[in-house]
C-alpha positions in Angstrom: 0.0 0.0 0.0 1.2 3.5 -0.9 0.0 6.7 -0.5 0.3 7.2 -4.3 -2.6 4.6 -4.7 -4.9 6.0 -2.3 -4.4 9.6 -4.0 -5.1 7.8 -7.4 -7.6 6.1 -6.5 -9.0 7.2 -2.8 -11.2 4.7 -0.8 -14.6 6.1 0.0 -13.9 7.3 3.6 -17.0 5.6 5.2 -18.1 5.3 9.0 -17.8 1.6 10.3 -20.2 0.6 12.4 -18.5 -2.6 14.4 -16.0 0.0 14.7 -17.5 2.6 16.7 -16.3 3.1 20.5 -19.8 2.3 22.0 -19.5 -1.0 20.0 -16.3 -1.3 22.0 -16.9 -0.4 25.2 -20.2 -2.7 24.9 -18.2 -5.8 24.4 -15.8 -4.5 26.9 -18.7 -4.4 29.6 -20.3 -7.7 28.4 -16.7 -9.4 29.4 -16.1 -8.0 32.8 -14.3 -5.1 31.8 -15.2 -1.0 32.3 -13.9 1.0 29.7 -14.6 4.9 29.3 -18.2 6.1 27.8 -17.6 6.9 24.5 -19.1 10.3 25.5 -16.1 11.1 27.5 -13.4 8.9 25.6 -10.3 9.7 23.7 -10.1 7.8 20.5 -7.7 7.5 18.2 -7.7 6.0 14.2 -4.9 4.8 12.7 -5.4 4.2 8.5 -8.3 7.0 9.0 -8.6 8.2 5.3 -10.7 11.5 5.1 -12.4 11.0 8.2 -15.5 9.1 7.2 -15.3 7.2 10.5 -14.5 9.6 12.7 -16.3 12.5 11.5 -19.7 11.6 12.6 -18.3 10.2 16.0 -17.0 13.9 16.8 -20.2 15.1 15.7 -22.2 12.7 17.9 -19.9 13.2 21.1 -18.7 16.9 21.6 -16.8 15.7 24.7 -15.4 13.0 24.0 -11.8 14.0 21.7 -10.3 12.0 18.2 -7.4 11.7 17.0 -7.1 10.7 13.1 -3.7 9.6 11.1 -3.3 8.9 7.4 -0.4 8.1 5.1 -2.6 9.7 2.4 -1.8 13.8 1.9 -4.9 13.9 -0.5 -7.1 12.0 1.9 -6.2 14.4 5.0 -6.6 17.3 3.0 -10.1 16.1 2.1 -10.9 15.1 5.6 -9.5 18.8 7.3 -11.5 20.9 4.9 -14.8 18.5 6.3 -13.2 19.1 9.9 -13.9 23.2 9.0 -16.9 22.6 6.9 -18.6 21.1 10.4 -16.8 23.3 12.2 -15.7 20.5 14.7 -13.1 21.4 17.2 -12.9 18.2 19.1 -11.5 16.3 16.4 -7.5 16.4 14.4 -6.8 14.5 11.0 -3.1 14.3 11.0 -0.8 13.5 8.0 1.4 10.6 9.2 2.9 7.0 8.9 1.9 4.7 11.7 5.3 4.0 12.6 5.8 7.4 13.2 3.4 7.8 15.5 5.0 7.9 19.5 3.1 8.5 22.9 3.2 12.3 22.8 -1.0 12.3 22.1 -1.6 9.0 24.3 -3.6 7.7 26.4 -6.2 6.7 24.1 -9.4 4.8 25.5 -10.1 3.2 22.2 -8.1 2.7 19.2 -9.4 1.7 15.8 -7.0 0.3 12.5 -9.8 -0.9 10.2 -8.8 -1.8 6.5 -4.8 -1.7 7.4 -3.4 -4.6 8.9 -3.1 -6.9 6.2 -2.5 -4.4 3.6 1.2 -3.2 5.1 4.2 -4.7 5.5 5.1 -7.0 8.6 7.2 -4.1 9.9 4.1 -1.7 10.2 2.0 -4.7 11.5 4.4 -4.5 14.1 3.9 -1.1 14.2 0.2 -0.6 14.6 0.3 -3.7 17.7 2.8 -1.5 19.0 0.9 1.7 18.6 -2.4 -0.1 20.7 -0.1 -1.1 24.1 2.0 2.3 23.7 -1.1 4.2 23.7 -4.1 2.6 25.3 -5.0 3.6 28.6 -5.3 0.7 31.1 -9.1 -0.1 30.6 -8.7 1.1 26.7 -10.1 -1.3 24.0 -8.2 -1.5 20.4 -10.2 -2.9 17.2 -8.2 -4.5 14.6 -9.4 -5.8 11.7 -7.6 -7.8 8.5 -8.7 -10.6 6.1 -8.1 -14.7 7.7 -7.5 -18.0 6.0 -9.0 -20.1 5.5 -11.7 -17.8 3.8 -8.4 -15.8 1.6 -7.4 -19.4 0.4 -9.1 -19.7 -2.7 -9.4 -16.3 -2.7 -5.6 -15.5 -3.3 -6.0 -17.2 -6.8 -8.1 -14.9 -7.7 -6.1 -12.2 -6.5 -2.6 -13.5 -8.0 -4.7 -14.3 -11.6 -5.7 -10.4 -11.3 -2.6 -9.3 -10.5 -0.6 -11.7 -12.7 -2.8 -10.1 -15.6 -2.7 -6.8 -15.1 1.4 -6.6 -14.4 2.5 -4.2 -17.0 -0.5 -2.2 -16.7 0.3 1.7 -15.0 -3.2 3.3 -15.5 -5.3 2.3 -12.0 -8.3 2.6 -13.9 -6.6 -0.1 -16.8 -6.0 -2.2 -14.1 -9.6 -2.8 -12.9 -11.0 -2.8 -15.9 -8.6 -5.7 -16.7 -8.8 -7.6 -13.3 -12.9 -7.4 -13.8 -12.8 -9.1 -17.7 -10.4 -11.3 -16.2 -12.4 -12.7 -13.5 -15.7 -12.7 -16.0 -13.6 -14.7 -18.7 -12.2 -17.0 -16.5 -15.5 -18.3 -14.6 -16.8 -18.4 -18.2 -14.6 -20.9 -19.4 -14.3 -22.8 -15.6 -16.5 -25.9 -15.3 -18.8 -24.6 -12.8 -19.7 -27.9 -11.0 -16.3 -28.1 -10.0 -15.2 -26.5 -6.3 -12.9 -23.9 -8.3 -16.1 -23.0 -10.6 -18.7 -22.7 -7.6 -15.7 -20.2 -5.8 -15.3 -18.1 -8.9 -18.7 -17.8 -9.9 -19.1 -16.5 -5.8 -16.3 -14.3 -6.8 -17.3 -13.2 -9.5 -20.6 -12.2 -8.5 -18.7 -10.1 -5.5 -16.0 -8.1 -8.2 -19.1 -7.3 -10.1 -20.6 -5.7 -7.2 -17.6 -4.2 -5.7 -17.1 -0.4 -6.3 -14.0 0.3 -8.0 -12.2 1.8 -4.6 -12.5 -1.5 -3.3 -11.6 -3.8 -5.7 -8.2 -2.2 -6.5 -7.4 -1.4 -2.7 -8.5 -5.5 -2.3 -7.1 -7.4 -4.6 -4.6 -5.0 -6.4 -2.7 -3.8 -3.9 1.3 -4.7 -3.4 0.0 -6.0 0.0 -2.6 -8.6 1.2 -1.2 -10.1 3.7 -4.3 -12.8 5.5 -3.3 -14.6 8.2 -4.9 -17.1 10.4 -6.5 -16.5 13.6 -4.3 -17.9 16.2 -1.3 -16.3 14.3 -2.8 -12.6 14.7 -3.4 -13.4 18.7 0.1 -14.3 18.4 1.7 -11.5 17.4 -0.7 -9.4 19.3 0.5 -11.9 23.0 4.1 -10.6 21.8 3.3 -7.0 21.7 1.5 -7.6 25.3 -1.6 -7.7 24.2 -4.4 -10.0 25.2 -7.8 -11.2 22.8 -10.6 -10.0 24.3 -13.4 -11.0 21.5 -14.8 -9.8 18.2 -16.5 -6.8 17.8 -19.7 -8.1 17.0 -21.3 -10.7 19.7 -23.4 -12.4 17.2 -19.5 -13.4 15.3 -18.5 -15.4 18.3 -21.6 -17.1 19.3 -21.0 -20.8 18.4 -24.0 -21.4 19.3 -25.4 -19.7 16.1 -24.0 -22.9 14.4 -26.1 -25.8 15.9 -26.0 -27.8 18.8 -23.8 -30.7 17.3 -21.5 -28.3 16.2 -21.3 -26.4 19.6 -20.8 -29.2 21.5 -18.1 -30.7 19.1 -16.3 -27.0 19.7 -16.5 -27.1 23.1 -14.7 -31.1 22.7 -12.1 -30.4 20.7 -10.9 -27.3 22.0 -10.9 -27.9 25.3 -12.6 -24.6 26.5 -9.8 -22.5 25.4 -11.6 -19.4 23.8 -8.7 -18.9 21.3 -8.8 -22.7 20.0 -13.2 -22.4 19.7 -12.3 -19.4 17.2 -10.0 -20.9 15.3 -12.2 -23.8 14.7 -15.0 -21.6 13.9 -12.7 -20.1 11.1 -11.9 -23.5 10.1 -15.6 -24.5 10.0 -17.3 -21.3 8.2 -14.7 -20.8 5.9 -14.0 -17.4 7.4 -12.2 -14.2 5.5 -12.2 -11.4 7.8 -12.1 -10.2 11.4 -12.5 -7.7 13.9 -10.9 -8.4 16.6 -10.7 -6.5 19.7 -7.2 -6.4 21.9 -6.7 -5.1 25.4 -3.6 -4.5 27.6 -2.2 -8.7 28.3 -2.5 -7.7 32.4 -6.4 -7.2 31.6 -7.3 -10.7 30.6 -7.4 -11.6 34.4 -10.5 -10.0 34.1 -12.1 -11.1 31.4 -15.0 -13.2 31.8 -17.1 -14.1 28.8 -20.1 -15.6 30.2 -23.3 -14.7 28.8 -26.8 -14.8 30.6 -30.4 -14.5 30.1 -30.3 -11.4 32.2 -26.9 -10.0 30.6 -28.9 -7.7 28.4 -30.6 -6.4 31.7 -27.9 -3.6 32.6 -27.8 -1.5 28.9 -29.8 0.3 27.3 -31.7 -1.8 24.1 -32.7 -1.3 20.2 -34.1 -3.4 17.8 -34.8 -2.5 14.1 -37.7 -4.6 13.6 -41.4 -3.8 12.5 -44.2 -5.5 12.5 -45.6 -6.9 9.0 -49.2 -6.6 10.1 -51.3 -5.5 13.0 -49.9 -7.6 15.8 -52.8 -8.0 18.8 -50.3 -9.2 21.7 -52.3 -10.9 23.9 -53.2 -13.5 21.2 -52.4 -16.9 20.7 -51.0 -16.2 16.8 -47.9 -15.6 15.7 -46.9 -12.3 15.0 -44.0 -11.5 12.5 -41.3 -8.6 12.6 -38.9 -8.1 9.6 -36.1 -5.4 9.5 -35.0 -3.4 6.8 -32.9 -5.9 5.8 -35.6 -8.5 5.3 -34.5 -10.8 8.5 -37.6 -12.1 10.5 -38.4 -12.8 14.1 -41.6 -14.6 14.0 -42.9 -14.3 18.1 -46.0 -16.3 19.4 -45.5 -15.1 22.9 -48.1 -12.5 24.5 -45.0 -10.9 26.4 -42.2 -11.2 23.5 -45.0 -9.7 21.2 -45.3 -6.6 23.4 -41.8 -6.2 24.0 -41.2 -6.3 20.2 -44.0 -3.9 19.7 -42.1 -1.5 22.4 -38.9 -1.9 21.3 -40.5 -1.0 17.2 -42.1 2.0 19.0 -38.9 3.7 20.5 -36.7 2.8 17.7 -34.4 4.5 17.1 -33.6 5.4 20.5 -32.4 3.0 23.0 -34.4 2.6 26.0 -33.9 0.2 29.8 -35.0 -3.2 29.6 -36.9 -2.5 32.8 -38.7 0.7 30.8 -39.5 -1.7 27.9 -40.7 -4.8 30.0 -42.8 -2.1 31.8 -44.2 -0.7 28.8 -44.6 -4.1 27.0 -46.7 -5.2 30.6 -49.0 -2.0 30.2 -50.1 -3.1 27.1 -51.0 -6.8 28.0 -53.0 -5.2 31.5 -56.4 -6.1 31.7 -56.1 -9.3 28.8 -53.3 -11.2 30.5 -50.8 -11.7 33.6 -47.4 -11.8 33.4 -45.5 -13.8 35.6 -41.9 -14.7 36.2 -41.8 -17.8 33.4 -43.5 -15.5 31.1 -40.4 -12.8 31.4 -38.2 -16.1 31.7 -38.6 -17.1 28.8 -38.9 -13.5 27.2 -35.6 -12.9 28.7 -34.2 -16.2 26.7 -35.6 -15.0 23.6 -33.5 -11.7 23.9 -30.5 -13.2 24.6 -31.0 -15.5 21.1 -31.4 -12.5 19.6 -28.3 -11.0 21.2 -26.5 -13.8 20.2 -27.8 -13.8 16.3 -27.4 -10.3 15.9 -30.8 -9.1 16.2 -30.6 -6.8 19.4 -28.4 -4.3 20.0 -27.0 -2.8 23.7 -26.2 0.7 23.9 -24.8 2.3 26.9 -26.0 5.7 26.2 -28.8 7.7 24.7 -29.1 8.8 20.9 -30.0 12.4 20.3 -32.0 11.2 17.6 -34.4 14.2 16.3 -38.4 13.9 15.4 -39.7 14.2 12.1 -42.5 16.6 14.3 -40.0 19.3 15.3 -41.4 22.5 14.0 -37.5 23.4 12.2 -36.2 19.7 11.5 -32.1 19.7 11.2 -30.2 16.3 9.9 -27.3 15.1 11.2 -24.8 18.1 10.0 -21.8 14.9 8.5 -25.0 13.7 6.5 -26.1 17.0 5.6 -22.4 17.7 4.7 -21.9 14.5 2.5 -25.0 14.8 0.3 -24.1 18.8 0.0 -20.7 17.3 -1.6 -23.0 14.8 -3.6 -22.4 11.3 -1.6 -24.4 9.0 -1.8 -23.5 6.9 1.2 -24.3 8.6 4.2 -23.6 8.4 8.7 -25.8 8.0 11.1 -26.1 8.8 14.5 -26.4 5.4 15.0 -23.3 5.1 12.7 -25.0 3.2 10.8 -24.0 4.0 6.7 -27.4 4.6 4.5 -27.7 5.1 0.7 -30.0 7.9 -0.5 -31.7 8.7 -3.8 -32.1 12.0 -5.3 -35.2 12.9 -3.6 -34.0 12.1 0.0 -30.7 13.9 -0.7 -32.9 17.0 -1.4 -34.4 16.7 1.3 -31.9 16.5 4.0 -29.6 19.2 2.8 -32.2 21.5 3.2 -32.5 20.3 6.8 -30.3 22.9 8.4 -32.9 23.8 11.4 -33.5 27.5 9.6 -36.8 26.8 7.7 -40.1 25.5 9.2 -42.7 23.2 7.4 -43.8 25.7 5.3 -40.5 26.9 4.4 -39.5 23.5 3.7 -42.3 22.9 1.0 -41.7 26.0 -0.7 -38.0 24.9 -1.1 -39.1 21.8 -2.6 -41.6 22.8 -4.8 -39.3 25.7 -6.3 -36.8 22.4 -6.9 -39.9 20.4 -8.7 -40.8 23.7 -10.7 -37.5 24.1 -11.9 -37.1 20.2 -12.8 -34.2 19.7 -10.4 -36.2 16.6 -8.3 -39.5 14.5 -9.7 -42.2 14.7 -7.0 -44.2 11.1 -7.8 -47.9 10.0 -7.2 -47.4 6.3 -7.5 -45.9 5.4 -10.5 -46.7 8.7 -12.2 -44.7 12.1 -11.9 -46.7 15.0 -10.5 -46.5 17.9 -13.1 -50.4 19.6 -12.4 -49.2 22.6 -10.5 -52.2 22.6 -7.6 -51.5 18.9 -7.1 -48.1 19.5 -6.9 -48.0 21.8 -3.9 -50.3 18.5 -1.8 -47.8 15.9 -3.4 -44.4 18.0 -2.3 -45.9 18.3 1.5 -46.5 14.4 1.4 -43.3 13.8 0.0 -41.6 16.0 2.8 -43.6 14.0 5.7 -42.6 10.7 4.5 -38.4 11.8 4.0 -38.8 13.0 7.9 -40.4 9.9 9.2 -38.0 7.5 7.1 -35.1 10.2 8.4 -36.2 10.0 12.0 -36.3 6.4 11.2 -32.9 6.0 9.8 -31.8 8.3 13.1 -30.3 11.2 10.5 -32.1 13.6 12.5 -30.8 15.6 15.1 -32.1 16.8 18.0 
């Protein structure tokens, strides 16, 4: 990797959501530990591009301090003009190799490297381990993540064929052009019965997907250096620094893959956490991590034991929605879906109502005892609840804690309401689609794709105009053909329906925005 590739061809700067310091300091708590709130934390990212992933954090926590470094000049540049754009003073993007980088800024409470490690050389692998001990404080939590065999196995061909092909090519924009036809011709003319044809026709379906950034920063690069598992924990032991998990529960729940296989885990590793993961890579065919490292005297502390009441002390979010009208206190299954399309399909009067809470209040995180009190209320009158029925509610969270489903926060979200008489976005949104992104933060830091419409919409949401002003803003836009205001399938073009259609239009962008948590409060 070179800073001469990521100024020809720069890598969208993107928030990370596994990433975040909340995220952290979540699975931090879940395993015995107490790092910082991320309100009040120092963070530092090492590989941080123009800021994608730290940007909103500032914006989100204006006490809590960042600390950005990139090899890339034309990446920092692009992320210090955003820093005045936002006018964010709690926040520095900082031209600079990681090697370089000493203890003068430290302590940091969380340190992220995501998209790095295996793209450098062993010596500034060594460096960025390094960085995490010199610099985190004692309860401080650093996320690493970098692609695994035995996932980047079959993968590498692919990688070596591109490269191999494209070797006397200069132009970036040559090579990926190249390395694409490549891929195409060769899972055209590969049996695709075989193993090799099934992985190629995967991989071919994933490079024709893949945005040009990532595919040359990927599989182009001078660097991609996968590793296994135990061989990252490893070298992280020799920089004295302990595994404390993944960054996502739901990625080491072996549970998630069966009883037979959970109990064969638990067999042939013996209990040791660090042998159970490296099965698991071994049985899912895994390609990437995120791992999260703390200071070696920490893991002392560490306990990994999960409960049915673990999910008790945070606060709780769930993205689901009903399909239908769900009447709790039924006997009838009742399905949620998320934006996604996962399902949770709930038969229980109590997990039904708890559902339905947790639906209402998204996307702000509220108490499980708030929720369980709320979900009671509306079962009063029709049914009791008593301690098997929040028994086995409380197992059902916990399996969806496990898969993924539920989320813990630790703090609130100052999540805006699409009913607030001067509606603002979330100002690195606001600033994104004002620069013509697509790809958008959260306050959730969660990354959202808009159309033309939406992007309309939300630049305009500064917190200057009202409703009205609002809909005159956007029907001067539809008069003057810059956005196509839509009744069903049809565009709107009679100007007295117009002025109806463009107030409809701007209800439904601030109910999916207070939705997608890019408003502000």
């Amino acid at each position: 990797m070179s800073a001469h590739d990521y100024d020809a061809i720069p890598y969208a700067s993107r928030a990370f959501p596994q990433s975040q310091p909340e995220q952290l300091a979540v699975m931090g708590r879940l395993f015995g530990l107490a790092p910082r709130l991320p309100s009040e934390a120092r963070v530092l990212e090492l590989g941080c591009s123009a800021g994608g992933n730290l940007l909103p954090l500032a914006a989100r926590y204006p006490r809590a301090r960042f600390l950005g470094i990139d090899y890339s000049p034309v990446q920092v540049q692009r992320g210090q003009q955003r820093v005045r754009e936002l006018g964010l003073g709690n926040v520095e993007i900082r031209q600079q190799g990681i090697a370089e980088f000493g203890r003068d800024a430290g302590p940091f409470d969380y340190v992220v490297c995501h998209g790095v490690y295996s793209w450098v050389a062993p010596e500034v692998q060594g460096a960025i381990l390094a960085v995490c001990r010199d610099n985190l404080s004692p309860d401080g939590i650093a996320y690493v993540s970098y692609n695994t065999y035995p996932g980047w196995k079959m993968r590498e061909v692919v990688r070596d064929a591109m490269l191999f092909h494209t070797r006397g090519l200069q132009d970036p924009r040559d090579r990926i052009a190249q390395a694409r036809a490549m891929v195409r011709f060769t899972k055209d003319i590969t049996d695709p019965a075989s193993a090799f044809g099934r992985m190629l026709a995967d991989e071919a379906g994933l490079v024709e997907k893949a945005e040009d950034f990532y595919l040359f920063h990927e599989h182009l690069e001078a660097y991609n250096r996968p590793c296994y598992f135990r061989e990252f924990v490893e070298a992280a032991g020799a920089h004295g620094l302990g595994y404390l998990g993944e960054a996502a529960l739901a990625d080491m729940a072996p549970q998630r893959l069966g009883p037979k296989v959970h109990e064969a885990l638990q067999k042939v590793s013996g209990g040791n956490i660090i042998a159970t993961e490296q099965y698991m890579d071994f049985f899912r065919n895994r390609s990437f991590r995120q791992t999260l490292l703390v200071h070696g005297e920490r893991m002392a502390a560490v306990r990994r034991t999960i409960t049915p009441q673990t999910h008790r002390g945070f606060l709780l979010t769930c993205a689901f929605v009903p399909i239908a009208a769900v009447r709790p206190e039924g006997a009838e299954a009742a399905e949620f879906r998320d934006p996604s399309g996962r399902s949770i399909r709930a038969t229980a009067p109590l997990l039904k109502a708890f559902l339905l809470e947790l639906a209402m209040r998204f996307p702000r995180p509220a108490a499980y005892d708030e929720l369980l009190a709320g979900a009671t209320a509306l079962l009063a009158g029709r049914l009791v609840v008593g301690d098997a029925d929040v028994a086995a509610l409380d197992a059902a969270l916990m399996r969806f804690l496990l898969e993924g489903l539920l989320r813990l926060h630790l703090e609130p979200i100052p999540v805006g309401s699409a009913g607030d008489a001067r509606p603002r976005s979330f100002a690195p949104a606001r600033a994104a689609v004002l620069q013509r992104e697509e790809v958008v933060a959260t306050l959730r830091h969660d990354t959202v794709r808009l159309d033309g419409v939406d992007s309309r919409v939300l630049r305009l949401l500064d917190g200057e105009l009202d409703r009205e002003g609002l809909c005159d803003a956007l029907l001067q836009a539809a008069v003057r053909g810059e956005i196509t205001v839509r009744s069903g399938d049809a565009a709107v073009v009679d100007p007295e329906v117009l002025g109806v259609a463009v107030g409809r239009l701007l209800d439904e962008s601030l109910r999916r925005f207070e939705r997608l948590a890019l408003l502000a409060a």
